[in-house]
C-alpha positions in Angstrom: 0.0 0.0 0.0 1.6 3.2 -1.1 2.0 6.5 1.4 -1.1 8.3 0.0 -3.5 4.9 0.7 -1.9 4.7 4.0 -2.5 8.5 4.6 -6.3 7.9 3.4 -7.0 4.5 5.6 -6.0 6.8 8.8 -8.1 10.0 7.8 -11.1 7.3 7.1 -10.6 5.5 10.6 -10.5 8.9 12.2 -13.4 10.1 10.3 -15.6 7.1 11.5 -14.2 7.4 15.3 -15.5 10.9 15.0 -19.0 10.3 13.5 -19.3 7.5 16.3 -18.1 10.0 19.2 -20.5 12.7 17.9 -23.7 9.8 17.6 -23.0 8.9 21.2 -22.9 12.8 22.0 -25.8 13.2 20.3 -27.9 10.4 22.3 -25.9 10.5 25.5 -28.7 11.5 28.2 -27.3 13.9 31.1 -26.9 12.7 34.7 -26.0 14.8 37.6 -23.9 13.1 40.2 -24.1 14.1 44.2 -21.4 16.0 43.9 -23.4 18.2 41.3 -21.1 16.7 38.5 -22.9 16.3 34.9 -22.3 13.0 33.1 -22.5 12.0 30.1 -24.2 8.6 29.7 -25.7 6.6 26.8 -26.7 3.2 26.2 -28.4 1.0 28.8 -26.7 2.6 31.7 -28.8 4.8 33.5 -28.4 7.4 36.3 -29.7 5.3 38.9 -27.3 2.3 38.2 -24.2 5.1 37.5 -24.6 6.4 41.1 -25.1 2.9 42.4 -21.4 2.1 40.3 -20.4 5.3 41.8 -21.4 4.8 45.6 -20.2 0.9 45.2 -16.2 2.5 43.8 -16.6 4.8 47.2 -17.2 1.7 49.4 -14.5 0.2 47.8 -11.9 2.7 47.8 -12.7 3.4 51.5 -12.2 -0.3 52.0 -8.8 -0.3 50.4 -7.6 2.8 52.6 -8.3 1.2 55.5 -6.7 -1.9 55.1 -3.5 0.0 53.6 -2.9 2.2 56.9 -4.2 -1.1 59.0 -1.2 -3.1 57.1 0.9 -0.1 57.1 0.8 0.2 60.9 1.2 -3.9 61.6 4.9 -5.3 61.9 6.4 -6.9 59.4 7.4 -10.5 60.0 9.9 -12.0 58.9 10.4 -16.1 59.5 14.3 -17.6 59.2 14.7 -21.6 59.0 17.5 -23.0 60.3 19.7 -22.0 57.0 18.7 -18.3 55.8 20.3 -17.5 52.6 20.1 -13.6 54.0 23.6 -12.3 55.7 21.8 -10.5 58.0 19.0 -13.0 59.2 22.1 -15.7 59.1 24.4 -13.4 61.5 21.3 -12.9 63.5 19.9 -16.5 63.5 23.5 -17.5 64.7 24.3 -15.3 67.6 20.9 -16.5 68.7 21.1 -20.4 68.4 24.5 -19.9 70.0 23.2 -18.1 73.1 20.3 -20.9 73.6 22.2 -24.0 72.7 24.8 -23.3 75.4 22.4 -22.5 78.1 20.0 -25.6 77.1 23.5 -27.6 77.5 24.3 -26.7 80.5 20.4 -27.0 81.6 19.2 -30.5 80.9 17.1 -31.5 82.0 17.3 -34.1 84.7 14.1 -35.9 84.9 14.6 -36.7 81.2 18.2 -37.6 81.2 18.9 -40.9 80.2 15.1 -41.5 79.9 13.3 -39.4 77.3 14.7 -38.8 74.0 13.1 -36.8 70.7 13.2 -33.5 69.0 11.0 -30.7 69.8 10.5 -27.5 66.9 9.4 -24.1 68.4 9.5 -20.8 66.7 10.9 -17.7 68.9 9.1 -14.3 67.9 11.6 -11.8 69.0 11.0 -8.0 68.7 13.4 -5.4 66.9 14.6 -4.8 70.6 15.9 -7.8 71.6 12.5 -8.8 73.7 10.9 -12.3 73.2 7.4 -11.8 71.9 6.3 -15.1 72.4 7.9 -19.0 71.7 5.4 -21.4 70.1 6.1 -25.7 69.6 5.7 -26.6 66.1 6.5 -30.2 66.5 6.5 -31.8 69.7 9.0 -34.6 71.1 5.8 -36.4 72.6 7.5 -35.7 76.5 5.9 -32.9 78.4 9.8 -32.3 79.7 11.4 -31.8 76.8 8.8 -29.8 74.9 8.7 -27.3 78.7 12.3 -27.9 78.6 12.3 -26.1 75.0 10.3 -23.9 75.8 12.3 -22.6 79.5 15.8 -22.2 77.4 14.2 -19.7 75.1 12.7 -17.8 77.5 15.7 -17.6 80.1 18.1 -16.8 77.5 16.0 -13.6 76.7 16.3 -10.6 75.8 18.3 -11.5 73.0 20.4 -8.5 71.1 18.6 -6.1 69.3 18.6 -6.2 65.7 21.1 -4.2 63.5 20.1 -1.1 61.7 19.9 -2.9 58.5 17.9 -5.8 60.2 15.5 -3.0 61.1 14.7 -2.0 58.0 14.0 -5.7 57.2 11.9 -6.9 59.6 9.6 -5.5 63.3 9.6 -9.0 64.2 11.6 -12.6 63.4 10.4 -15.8 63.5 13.2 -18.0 64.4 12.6 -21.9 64.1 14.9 -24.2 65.1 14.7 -27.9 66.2 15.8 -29.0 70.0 17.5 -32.6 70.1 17.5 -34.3 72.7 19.8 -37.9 72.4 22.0 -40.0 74.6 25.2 -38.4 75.6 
């Protein structure tokens, strides 16, 4: 097709978006909005279902607001397994399973030494600040002693230190899971 057909096709396509723009113009019926806004409207939409549309987009935005300031002003969690592939949640995960695992060793407990063996999961919430926010079993060993036992290291060995800057800006709150194992000596 040669530049002057091209040129044509265009001002035709234009020419028939206009006429249809005009038509609609032309039968569009005027609706007046709460707000005292005038509207357009054409077709089988009418005023009544345009405001209902309208009031409906209100609800909804609302809604949305809301629950952006109510997720806005919750912490953010972050959980770390036992390998976290981030430096920071790693150096952090560490320090802590270092601090617990050397008070749980030199706190076993008695009534299950020798006796009760198995492996307990928990999560430790801990706060930007160091502070425990609550410890919660995952798993159970099946022994009341061991899981209490699990339970009692992570909560003597708080506070724990308080999270770097950078781990601030990364997390309010960790989730840190780790497994307890209790075995023969």
């Amino acid at each position: 097709m040669s530049v002057r057909g091209k040129v044509l096709k265009a001002f035709l396509w234009m020419l028939l978006f206009c006429i249809a723009f005009i038509s609609v113009q032309v039968h569009a019926k005027d609706c007046y909005m709460q707000d005292g806004t005038k509207v357009k409207i054409s077709g089988s939409m009418t005023c009544e279902k345009l405001k209902a549309r309208s009031k409906e987009i209100d609800r909804l935005e609302t809604e949305i607001a809301k629950q952006q300031e109510e997720s806005l002003s919750r912490p953010k969690r972050r959980f770390v397994g036992a390998r976290p592939k981030d430096v920071d949640f790693a150096l952090y995960m560490e320090a802590w399973r270092q601090k617990v695992e050397q008070y749980g060793n030199k706190h076993y407990p008695v009534a299950a030494r020798n006796k009760q063996y198995g492996t307990v999961q928990l999560t430790a919430f801990i706060k930007s600040d160091g502070t425990l926010e609550k410890v919660e079993i995952n798993k159970s060993s099946g022994y009341e002693a061991l899981d209490n036992h699990a339970l009692d290291i992570v909560r003597a060995t708080a506070p724990y230190a308080p999270f770097s800057h950078r781990l601030k800006k990364k997390a309010d709150v960790l989730g840190l899971t780790r497994t307890f194992k209790y075995q023969k000596d």
